[in-house]
C-alpha positions as CSV (number, residue, x, y, z in Angstrom):
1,X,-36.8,-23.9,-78.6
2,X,-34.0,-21.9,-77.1
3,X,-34.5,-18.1,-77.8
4,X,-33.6,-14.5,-76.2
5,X,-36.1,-13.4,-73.6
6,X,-36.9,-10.8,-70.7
7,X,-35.8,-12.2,-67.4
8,X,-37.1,-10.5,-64.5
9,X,-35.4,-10.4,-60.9
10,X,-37.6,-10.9,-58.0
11,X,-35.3,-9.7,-55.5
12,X,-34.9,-6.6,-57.5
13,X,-38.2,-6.2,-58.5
14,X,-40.0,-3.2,-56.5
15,X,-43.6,-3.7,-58.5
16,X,-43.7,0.0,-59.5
17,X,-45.0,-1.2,-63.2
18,X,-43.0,0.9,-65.0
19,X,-42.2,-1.7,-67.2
20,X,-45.5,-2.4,-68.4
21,X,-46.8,1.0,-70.2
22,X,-43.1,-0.7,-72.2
23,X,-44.5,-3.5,-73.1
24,X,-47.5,-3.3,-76.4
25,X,-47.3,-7.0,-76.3
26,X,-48.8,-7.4,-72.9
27,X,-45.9,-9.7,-72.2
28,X,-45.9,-8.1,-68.8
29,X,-48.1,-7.7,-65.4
30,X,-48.0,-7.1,-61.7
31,X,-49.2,-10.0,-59.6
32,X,-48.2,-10.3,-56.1
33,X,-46.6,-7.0,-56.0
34,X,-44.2,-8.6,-58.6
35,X,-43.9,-7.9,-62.4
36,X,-43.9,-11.3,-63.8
37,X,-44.2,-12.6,-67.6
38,X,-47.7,-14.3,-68.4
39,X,-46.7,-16.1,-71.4
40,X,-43.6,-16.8,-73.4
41,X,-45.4,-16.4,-76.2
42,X,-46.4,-12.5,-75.8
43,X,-42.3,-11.9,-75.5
44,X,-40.2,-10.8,-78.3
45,X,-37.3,-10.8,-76.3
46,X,-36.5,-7.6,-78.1
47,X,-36.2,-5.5,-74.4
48,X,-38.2,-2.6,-74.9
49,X,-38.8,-2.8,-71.1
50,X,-35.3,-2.7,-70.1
51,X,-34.5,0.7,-70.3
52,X,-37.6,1.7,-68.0
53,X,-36.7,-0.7,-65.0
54,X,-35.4,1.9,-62.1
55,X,-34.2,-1.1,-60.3
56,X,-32.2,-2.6,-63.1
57,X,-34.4,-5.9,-62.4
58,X,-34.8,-6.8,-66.1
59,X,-32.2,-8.5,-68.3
60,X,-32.5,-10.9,-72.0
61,X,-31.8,-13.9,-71.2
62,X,-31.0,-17.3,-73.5
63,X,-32.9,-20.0,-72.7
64,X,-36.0,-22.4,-73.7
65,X,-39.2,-20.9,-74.4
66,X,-42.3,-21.2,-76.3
67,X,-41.5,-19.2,-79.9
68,X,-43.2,-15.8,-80.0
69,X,-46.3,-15.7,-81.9
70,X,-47.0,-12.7,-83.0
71,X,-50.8,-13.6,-84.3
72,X,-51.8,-14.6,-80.3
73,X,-49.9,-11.4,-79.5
74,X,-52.6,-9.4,-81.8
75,X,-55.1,-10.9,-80.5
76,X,-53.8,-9.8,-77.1
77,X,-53.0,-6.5,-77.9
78,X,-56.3,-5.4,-80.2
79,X,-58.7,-6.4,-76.8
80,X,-56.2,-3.0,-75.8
81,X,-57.6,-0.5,-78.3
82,X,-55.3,1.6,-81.0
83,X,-52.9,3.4,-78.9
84,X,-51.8,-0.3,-78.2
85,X,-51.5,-1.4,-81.4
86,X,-50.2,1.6,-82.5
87,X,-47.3,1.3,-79.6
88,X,-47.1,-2.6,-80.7
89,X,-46.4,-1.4,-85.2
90,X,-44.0,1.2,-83.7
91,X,-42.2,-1.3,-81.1
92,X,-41.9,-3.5,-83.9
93,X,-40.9,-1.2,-87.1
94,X,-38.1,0.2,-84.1
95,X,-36.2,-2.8,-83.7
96,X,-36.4,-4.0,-87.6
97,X,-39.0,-6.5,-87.2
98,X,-40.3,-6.4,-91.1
99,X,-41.3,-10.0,-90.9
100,X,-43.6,-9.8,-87.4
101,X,-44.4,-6.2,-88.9
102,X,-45.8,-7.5,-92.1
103,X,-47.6,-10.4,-89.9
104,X,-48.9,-7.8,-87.5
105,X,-50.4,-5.7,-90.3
106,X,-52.0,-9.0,-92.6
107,X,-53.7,-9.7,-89.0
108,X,-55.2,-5.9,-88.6
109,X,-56.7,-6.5,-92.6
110,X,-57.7,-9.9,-91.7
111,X,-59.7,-8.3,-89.0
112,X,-60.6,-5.3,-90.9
113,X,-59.1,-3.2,-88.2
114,X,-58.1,0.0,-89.4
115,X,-54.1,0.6,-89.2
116,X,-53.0,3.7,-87.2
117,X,-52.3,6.1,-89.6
118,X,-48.3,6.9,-88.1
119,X,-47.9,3.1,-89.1
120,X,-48.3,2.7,-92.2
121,X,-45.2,1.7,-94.2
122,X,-42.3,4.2,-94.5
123,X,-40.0,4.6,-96.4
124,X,-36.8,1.9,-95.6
125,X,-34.9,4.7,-95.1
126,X,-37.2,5.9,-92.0
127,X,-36.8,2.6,-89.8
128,X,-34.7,2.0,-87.4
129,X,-34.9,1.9,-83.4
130,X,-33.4,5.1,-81.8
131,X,-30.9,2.8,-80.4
132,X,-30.3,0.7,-83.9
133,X,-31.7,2.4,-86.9
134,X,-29.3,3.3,-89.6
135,X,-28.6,6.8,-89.3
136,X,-26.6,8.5,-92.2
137,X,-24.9,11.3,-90.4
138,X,-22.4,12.7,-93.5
139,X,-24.6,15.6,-94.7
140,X,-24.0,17.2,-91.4
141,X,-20.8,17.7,-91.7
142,X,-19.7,21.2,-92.9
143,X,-17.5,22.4,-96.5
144,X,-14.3,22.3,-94.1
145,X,-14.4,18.8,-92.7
146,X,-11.5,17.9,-94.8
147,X,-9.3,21.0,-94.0
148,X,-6.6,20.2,-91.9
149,X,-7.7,20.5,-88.0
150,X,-5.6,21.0,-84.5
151,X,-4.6,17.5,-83.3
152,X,-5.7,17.4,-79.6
153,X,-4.1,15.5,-76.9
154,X,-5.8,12.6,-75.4
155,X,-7.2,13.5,-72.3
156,X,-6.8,9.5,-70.7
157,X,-5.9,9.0,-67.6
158,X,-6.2,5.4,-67.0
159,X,-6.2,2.2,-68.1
160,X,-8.5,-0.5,-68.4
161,X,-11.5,1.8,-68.8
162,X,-14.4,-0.8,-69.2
163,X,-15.9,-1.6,-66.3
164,X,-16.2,-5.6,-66.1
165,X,-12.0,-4.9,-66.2
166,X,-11.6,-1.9,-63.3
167,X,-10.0,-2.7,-60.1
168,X,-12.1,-0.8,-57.5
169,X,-8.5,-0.6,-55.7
170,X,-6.9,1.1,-58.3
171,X,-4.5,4.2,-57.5
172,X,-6.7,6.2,-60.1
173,X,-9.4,5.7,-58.0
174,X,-8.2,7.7,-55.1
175,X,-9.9,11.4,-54.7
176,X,-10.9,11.1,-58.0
177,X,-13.4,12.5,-60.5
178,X,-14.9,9.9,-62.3
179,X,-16.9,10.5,-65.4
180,X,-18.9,6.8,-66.5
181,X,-19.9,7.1,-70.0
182,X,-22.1,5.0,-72.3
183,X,-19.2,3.0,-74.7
184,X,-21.0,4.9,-77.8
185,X,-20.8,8.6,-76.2
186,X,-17.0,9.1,-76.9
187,X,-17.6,8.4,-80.6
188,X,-20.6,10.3,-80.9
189,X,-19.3,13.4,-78.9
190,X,-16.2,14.9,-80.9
191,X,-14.8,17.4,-77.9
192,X,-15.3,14.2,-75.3
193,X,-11.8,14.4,-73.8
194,X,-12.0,18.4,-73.6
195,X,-15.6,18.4,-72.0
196,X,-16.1,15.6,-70.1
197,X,-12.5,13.5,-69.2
198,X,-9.7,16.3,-68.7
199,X,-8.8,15.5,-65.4
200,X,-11.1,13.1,-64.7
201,X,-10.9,9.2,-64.6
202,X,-13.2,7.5,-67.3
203,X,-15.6,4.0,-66.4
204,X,-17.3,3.0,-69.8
205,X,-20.0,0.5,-70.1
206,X,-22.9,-0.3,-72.3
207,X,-26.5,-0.4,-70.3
208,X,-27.9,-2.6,-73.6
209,X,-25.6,-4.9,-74.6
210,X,-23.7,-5.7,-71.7
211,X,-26.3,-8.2,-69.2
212,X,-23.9,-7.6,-65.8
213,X,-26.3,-4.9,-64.6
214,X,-25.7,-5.8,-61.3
215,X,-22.2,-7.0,-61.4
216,X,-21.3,-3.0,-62.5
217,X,-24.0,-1.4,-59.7
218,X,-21.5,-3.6,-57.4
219,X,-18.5,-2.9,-58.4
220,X,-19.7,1.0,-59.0
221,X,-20.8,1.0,-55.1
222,X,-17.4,-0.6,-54.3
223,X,-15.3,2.0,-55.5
224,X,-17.6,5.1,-54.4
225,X,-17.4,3.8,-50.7
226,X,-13.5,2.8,-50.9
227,X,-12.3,5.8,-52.7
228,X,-12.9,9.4,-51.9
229,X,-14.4,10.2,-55.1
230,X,-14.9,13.9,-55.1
231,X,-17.5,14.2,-58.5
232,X,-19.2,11.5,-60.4
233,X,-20.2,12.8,-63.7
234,X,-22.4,10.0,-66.5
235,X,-22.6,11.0,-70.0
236,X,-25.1,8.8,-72.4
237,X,-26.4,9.2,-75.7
238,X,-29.9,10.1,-76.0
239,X,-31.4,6.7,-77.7
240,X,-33.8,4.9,-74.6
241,X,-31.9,2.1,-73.9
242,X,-28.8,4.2,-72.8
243,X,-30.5,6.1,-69.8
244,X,-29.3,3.3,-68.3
245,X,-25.9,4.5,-67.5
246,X,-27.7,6.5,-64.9
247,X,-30.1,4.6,-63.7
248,X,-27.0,2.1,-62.7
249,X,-24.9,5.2,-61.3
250,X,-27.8,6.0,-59.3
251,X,-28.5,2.7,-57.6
252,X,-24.4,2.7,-57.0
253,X,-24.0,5.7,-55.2
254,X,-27.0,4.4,-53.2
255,X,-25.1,1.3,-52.6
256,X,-22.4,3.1,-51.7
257,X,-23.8,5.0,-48.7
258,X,-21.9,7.9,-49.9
259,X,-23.5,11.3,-51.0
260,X,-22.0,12.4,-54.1
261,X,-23.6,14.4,-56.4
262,X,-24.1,13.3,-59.9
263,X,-24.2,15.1,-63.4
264,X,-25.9,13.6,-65.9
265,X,-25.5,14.7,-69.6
266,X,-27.1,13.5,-72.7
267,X,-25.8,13.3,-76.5
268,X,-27.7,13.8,-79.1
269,X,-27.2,11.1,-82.5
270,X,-25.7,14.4,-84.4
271,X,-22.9,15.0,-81.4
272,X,-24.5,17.8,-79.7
273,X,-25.2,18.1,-76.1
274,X,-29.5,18.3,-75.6
């Protein structure tokens, strides 16, 4: 069957494992100084590994593979002990997985295996990934939300501002200060153009959902070494998966051969600065 799953990059690859702690499933291990996937059938193709990858080696791919099976997965994973399986219920409740959840929990009672006490069911309301749950932010806001507030000027100085559509050679480029921000970070942060883009050229991206991690270290590296770019700063919000707007800043400005400095700020899902 054809079905999302972790592709790993050999070239990329440095076999540091930090990928694996990532993986419950046991999807995951080092051989030949290489992390490799042992089975198709340990991978939900669900990526919890991606965002711990310093070398951006790890992507979700489309393609045919065994279907996951999540009772030769508990198998797998119970030979672990419970922090395993309690990393495995989590992993699984995160992303939404009710079905494989409910599977993963008949299997632990089938076995008589006692369930880790932080995973037993919760409330709907309670589930949710850091980087997908349903978060119901309204109650934060205060008795004067629907007074009448300063209109602010927007604080854009160029155009395209996603990545896969920049020209390195742009004009806007030239001794510039370039903040890159995760694509969610402007919506999440309400004084964005004050704080971070006043006089500053923006780069957006998304480190999840977007697959050309090394297309954008590329084109990153491309226009820190043929621009004098005088401050680089990266804004992400504060969900896993999106610490990967500076991992692939990082690996840029080493590409670049330049030594600029980098700034790295993270938003909170309330819009605050942590």
């Amino acid at each position: 069957m054809k079905r999302k799953i972790i592709k790993i990059d050999e070239d990329n690859c440095s076999g540091c494992g930090e990928c694996i702690p990532n993986c419950p499933e046991g999807a995951i291990q080092i051989i030949d100084g290489k992390a490799r996937i042992i089975s198709d059938l340990f991978c939900d193709g669900l990526g919890a590994c991606i965002g711990h990858c310093p070398q951006q080696a790890i992507s979700i791919e489309e393609r045919e593979a065994k279907p996951y099976d999540e009772k030769k997965t508990m198998e797998n994973i119970i030979k672990a002990g419970p922090n395993v399986i309690s990393a495995h219920l989590e992993h699984l409740k995160n992303h939404n997985q009710a079905d494989l959840y409910k599977q993963a929990i008949d299997f632990l009672k089938e076995k008589k295996i006692k369930i880790p006490a932080a995973n037993f069911p919760h409330h709907h309301g309670d589930k949710g990934c850091p980087g997908m749950k349903v978060v119901d932010l309204r109650q934060k806001k205060d008795k004067n939300s629907g007074q009448m507030r300063l209109s602010l000027d927007s604080q854009l100085n160029n155009w395209p501002v996603q990545l896969k559509l920049l020209n390195p050679q742009a004009p806007y480029f030239k001794d510039a200060d370039i903040v890159v921000a995760a694509d969610c970070v402007p919506f999440a942060f309400a004084n964005f153009h004050q704080k971070f883009l006043k006089g500053k050229t923006l780069v957006i991206f998304c480190p999840k959902l977007d697959s050309a991690h090394e297309e954008y270290v590329e084109k990153l590296a491309q226009i820190f070494k043929n621009n004098n770019i005088k401050s680089i700063t990266a804004v992400h919000m504060e969900v896993p998966c999106c610490f990967g707007t500076s991992k692939i800043v990082e690996e840029a400005v080493k590409q670049s051969g330049k030594n600029i400095v980098i700034k790295d700020y993270t938003v909170s899902l309330k819009g605050e600065l942590v």
